[in-house]
N, C-alpha and C positions, 0 to 999 in steps of 0.2 A: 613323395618328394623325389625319389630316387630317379621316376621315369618324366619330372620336369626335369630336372637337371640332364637328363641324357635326351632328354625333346632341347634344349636350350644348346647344349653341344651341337646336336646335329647342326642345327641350325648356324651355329658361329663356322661347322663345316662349308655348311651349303654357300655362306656367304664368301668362302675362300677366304678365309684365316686361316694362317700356318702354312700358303702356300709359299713357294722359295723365287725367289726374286729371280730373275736370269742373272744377275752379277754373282747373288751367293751360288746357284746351279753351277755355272762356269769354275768358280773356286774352288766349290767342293768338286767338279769333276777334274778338275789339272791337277790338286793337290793331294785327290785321291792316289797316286800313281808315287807320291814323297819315297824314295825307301822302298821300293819293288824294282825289281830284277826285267831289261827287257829281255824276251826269248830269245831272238834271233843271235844277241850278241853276248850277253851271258853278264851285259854291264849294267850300273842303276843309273833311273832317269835320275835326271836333273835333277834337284833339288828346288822347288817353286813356293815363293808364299806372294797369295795377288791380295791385294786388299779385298775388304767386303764391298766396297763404292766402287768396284772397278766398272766400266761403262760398256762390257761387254752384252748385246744384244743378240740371241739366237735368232737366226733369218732364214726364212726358206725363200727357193730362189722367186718366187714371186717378188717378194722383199728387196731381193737384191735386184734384180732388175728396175726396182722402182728407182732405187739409190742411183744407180747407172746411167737412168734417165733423169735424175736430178742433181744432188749433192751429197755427198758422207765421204765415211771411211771403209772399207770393208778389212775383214780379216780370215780368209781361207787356210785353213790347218786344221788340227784334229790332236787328243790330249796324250797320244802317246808318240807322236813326233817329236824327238829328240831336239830337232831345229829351233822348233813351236817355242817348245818349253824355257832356251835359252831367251828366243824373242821376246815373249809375250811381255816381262816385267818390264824392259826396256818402254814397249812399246806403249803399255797401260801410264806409264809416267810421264811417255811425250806426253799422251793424252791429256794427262792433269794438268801439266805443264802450258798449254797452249787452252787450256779452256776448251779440249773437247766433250764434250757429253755421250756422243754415241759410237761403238762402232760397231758395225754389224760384223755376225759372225756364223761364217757357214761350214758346217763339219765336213771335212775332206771321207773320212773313213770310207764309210761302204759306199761312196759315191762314184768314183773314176773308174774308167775301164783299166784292163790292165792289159796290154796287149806287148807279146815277143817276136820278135826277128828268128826266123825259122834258115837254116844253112844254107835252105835252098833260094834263099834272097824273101820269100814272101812273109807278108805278117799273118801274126793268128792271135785273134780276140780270144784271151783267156779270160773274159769275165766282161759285159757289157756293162757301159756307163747307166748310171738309173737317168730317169727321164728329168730330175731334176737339174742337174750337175749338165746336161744337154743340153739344156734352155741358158744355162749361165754361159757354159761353151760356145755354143754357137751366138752368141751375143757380146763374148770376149775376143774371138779367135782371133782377129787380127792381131790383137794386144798380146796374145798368148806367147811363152816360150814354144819351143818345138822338143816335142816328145823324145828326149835322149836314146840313141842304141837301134832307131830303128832305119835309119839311113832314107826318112823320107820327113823332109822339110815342111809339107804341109800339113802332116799330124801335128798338133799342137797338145797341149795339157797345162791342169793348174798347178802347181806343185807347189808346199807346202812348207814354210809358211806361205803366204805370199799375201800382200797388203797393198790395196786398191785403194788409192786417190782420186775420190770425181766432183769436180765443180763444175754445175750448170750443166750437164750432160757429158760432158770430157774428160777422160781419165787424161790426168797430171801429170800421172805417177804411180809408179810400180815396184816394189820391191820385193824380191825373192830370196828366202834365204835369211843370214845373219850378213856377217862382212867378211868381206876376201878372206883373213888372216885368219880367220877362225877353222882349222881344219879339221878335228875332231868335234862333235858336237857333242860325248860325254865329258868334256871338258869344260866347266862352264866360262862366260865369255872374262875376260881379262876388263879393269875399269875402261882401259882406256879403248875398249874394243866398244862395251856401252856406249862410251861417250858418242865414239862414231858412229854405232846405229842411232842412238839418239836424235841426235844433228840431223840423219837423214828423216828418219819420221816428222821431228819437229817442221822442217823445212816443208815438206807438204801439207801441214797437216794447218801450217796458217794459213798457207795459200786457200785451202778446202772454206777456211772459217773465215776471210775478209771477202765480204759483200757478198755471200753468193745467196739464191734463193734453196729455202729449206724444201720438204717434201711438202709442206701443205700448201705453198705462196708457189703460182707461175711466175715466169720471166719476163 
């Protein structure tokens, strides 16, 4: 009896039961960080609870290029951005709020190059972009900010958060950041600081969802 039942387990394995949804992954990976200390500054993140239904989708950039070329939301950040962490609740609520279902979601972490400004005027690559984060750059760049500190306008980067708008092929809309007024990020945002990211999310986020065509249906 013993080795049916552990034949009948494997099997409810094999079938992918008890795997974790990307909404619970994403939950448990923000939420995991509640109450810990970041290194750098010696302060606690943010304080985050996302629902379990949140519409957060893992995307590798194949994914996201699709979206680019068609309609969604994207969300570029990573769970120990300070910035992120104020965002994200904000932003999972436009979402309810306006009837979004999905947004894609692509980890900033070990992705970006990290590149400094040397005395002597030149830059130096401390750490190359991976080939993924590449394909997304070079596919964004126009759209992109310009890589702060290094005194050359044509380096670009994603920076973090940052929330992609595309209907029918067109990014809309771009937002980086929280809102002006917010200056500390271990501070978390003020209501009425919400409200106004709110507003901006929502505003794109109908635009994204009246009439456009989805990833399966062309134009």
């Amino acid at each position: 009896m013993k080795k049916f039942v552990s034949f009948l387990c494997a099997l409810v394995l094999l079938a992918g039961c008890g795997t974790k949804s990307d909404a619970q992954r994403f939950k448990e990976e923000y939420e995991s960080l509640n109450g810990k200390i970041r290194d750098k500054t010696g302060k606690e993140y943010v304080h985050i609870e996302l629902p379990s239904d949140n519409p957060m989708i893992y995307a590798d950039a194949d994914k996201i290029l699709e979206v680019l070329d068609n309609s969604g939301v994207i969300y570029f950040g990573f769970d120990e951005c300070p910035w992120c962490r104020n965002a994200l609740p904000v932003l999972i609520e436009a979402a309810s709020q306006t009837n979004t279902k999905e947004i894609y979601y692509f980890d900033l972490k070990d992705e970006r190059d990290e590149l400094k400004l040397n005395e002597d005027g030149t830059i130096e690559t401390e750490k190359e972009m991976s080939a993924d984060y590449k394909k997304i750059y070079d596919a964004m760049k126009d759209s992109l900010s310009v890589y702060e500190g290094l005194n050359d306008d044509s380096i670009k980067r994603i920076y973090a958060p940052t929330i992609v708008f595309v209907k029918n092929g067109q990014i809309i809309g771009m937002h980086e950041g929280t809102v002006e007024s917010q200056m500390d990020s271990s501070i978390p945002l003020t209501t009425d600081q919400k409200i106004e990211l709110k507003a901006i999310y929502e505003k794109y986020m109908k635009e994204v969802n009246s009439s456009v065509c989805d990833l399966e249906t062309k134009c």
